[in-house]
N, C-alpha and C positions, 0 to 999 in steps of 0.2 A: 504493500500500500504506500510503502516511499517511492516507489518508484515515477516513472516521467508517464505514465497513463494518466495517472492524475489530472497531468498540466497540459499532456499535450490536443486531448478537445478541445479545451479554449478556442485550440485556431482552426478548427475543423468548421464550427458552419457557428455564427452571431447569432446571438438571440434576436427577433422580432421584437418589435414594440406591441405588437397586437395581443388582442385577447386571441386566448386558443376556443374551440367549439365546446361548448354548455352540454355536453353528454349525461342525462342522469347518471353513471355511475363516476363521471371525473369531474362532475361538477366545480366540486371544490380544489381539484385538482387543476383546474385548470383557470380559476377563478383569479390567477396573479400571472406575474410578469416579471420578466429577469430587473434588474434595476443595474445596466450596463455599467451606467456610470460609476459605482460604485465596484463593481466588476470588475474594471478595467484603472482604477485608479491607483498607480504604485504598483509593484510585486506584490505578489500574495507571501505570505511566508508559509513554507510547506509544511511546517510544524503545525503550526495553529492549523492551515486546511484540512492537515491530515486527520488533527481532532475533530474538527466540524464535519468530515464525509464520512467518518468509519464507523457511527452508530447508524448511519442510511446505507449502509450497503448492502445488506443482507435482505432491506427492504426492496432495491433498487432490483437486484439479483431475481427478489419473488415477481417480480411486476414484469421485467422484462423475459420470465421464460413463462408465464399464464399471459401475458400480451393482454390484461384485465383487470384493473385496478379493485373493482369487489372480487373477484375470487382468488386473487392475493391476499387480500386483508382476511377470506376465510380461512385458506390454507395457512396461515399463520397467526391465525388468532387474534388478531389486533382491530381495532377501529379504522373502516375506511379514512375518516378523518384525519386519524393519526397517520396510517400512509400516504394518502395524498398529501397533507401538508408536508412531510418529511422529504417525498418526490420533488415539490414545488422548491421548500430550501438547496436539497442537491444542484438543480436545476440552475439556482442563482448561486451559489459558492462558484461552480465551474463555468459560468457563463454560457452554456450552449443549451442546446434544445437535447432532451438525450431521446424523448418520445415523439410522435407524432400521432393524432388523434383521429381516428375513421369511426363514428358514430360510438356504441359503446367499447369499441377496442383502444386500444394504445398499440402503437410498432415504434419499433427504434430506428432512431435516425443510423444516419453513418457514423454520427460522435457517441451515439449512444451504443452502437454496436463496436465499437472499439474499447469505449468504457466496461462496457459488459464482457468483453473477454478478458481483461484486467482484474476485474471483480470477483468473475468466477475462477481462476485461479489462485487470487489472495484470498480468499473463502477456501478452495479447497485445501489450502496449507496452512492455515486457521484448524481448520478441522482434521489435517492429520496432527498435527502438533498438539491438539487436544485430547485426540488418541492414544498418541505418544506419551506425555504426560500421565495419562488415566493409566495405561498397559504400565507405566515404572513404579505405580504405587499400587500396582494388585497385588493384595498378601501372595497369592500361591504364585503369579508369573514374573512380580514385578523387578526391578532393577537395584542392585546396590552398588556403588562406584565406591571400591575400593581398592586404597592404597597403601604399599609397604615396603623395608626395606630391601635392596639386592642380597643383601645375606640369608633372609627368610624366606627366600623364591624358590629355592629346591626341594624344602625338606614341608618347613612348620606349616606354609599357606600352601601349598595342597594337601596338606593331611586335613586341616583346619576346613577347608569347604568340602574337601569329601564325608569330616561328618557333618559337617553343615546340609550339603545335600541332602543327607539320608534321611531329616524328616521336613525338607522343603528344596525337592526335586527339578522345579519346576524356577525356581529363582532364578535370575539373571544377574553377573557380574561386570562392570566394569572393571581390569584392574592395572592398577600403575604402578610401575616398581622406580621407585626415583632416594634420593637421600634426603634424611628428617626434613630439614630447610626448607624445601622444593617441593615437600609433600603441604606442610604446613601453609605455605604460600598457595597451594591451591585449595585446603582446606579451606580457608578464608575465601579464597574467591567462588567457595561453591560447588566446585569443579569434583571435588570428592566427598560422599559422605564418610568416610571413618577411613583413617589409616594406622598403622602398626610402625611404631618409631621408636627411637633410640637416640638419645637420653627422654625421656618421659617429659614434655611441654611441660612450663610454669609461666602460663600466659593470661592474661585476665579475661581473653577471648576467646578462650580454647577451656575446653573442659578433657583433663584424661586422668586414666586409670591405670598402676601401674598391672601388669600382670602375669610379669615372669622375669628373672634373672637370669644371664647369660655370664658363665664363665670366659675369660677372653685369653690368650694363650700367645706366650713371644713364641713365635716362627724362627726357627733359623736354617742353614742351610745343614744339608746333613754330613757335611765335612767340617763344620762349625767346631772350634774350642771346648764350644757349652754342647755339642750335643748328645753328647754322652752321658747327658744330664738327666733327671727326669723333672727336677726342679730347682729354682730361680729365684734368685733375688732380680727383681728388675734394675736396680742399683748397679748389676752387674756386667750391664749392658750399656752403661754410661760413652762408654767410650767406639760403640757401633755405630755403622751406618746405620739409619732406616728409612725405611718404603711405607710412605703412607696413604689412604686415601686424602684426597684434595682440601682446603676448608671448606667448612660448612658440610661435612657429614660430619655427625652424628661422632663415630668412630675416629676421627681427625679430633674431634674436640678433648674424648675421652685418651685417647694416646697422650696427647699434650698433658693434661690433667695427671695422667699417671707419672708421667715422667718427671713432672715437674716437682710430684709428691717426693719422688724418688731421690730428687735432686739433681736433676740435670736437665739441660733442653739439648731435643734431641736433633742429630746434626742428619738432616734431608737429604737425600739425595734423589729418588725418585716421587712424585705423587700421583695419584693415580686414582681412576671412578670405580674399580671392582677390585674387592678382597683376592677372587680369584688370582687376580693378573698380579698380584702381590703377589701371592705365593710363588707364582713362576718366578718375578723378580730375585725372588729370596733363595730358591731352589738355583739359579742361575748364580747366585753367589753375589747378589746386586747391594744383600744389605737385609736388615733383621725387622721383625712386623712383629705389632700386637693387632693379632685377630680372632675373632671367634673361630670356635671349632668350623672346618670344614663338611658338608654333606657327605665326600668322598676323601679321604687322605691321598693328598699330594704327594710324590715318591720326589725323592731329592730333597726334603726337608724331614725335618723335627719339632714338632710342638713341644713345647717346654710349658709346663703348669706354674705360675707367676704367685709365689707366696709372699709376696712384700711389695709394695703395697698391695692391699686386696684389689685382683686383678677382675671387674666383672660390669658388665653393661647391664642395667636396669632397660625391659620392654613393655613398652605401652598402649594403649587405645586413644585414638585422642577424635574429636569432634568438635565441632562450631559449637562454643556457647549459645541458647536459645534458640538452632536451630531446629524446627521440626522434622520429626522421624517422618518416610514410608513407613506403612507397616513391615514391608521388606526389609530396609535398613535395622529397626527397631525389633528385629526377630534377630538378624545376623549378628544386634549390638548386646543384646542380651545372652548369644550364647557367646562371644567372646570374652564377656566378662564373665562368664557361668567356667572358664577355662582357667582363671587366676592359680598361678603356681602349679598348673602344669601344660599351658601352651606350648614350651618346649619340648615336653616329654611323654606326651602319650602318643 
């Protein structure tokens, strides 16, 4: 309905100064007159016009596929009055003639049958879009847009929707695997109802739950000093390279934090968007990683279990403060929290 259909009848055919023909059913319909002058005065602003046509278009749409201004108003319920007047404003907003009047019928002009193609397409995407909508908030079929980390994409979120499936079959997923920062940013925008992050939000606009702890483990390469180890002071590792993920994950922040507990800041050499491609890094002999367990163990490295400082990632649910559930959403949100302290582990 933004579009140039709008505007561009205007120059299709001027309205007449005359009365149109006194038909008992367009009487009233036909009882006024464009008022050009006012029509044609300045640009119209498409904003405002667009508010003034788009509560007549549904109407305009009934009238011009019945060619019948009473049996318009019955197939839709409304007061001829009320349609015809509503006819008669579209009429003057757009300046043109959109009907033409043959005893009790109405036909459309040429501007009105250009209008009318305009119409009934912004209608029928109105109406899928209203579909679309209704179909993502049906309990049994509807939609949940969910998001979570790259670390959790292997193992925990398909376990997590396969029992989720199991007593609502029929639900639909959206889902984004992106880092905390980037999920959070779209949570805000909308864009996702619930994601699975790490370090757990403490935002005034965000509501989450924490609901399961992750052990985190230095990687080293398996020709390593330490890797003959099975455990670690992290302190001991002061003086390695490391391979991190980039800022603004999640795991980038916690690394820091550890290290810094530890007493040192740790000297970068590679950064990087997947834990995975760390491990090659490290296996490659590029330099030492704290990362959570692997879904599959990497051959060319050693996980080493980090007893100093307490080495471990807290995971959470998080969602838009005062946002309303689907019932979809609101079924997926209630068993993820029904999973606290063992979403990792079953």
């Amino acid at each position: 309905m933004h579009g140039t259909p709008i505007i561009v009848p205007v120059t299709h055919q001027q309205r007449s100064g005359r009365q149109l023909s006194q038909s008992s059913d367009t009487k009233q319909f036909d009882a006024h007159t464009i008022d050009r002058a006012g029509a044609t005065e300045g640009a119209v602003d498409l904003e405002d016009m667009v508010l003034r046509l788009a509560p007549r278009l549904a109407y305009f749409a009934g009238v011009a596929r019945t060619e019948h201004v009473t049996r318009a108003a019955q197939e839709m319920r409304v007061p001829q009055s009320t349609l015809s007047r509503a006819m008669v404003r579209l009429e003057q907003d757009l300046g043109v003639d959109l009907f033409a009047r043959r005893g009790r019928t109405v036909s459309l002009t040429h501007a009105g049958r250009t209008f009318h193609a305009s119409v009934e397409r912004a209608l029928a995407e109105i109406e899928r879009a209203a579909d679309e909508v209704r179909a993502d908030a049906d309990p049994a079929t509807g939609k949940v847009a969910f998001g979570f980390l790259h670390t959790l994409g292997a193992e925990t979120v398909p376990g997590l929707l396969q029992a989720f499936r199991a007593e609502h079959p029929r639900v639909r997923f959206s889902l984004v695997q992106n880092y905390g920062e980037a999920m959070l940013e779209r949570l805000r925008a909308g864009e996702l109802d619930l994601c699975l992050t790490s370090p757990v939000p403490d935002a005034p606009d965000l509501v989450a739950r924490r609901l399961d702890e992750q052990k985190l483990r230095l990687v080293v390469p398996a020709d390593h000093r330490l890797a003959a180890r099975k455990r670690v002071r992290l302190a001991e590792a002061a003086d390695e390279t490391f391979v991190t993920l980039e800022p603004g994950y999640g795991m980038r922040r916690i690394t820091d934090d550890l290290c810094k507990e530890a007493g040192f800041k740790p000297r970068i050499a590679f950064e990087g968007e997947e834990a995975e491609t760390l491990r090659g890094l490290v296996a490659a002999g590029l330099g030492v990683a704290l990362l959570p367990p692997p879904a599959v163990p990497r051959p060319g490295v050693v996980e080493l279990t980090v007893t100093a400082p307490r080495a471990a990632r807290e995971i959470g649910v998080a969602w838009l403060d005062g946002h309303p559930d689907t019932p979809p959403v609101a079924a997926f949100k209630k068993f993820l929290l029904s999973r606290r302290g063992r979403l990792l582990h079953d």
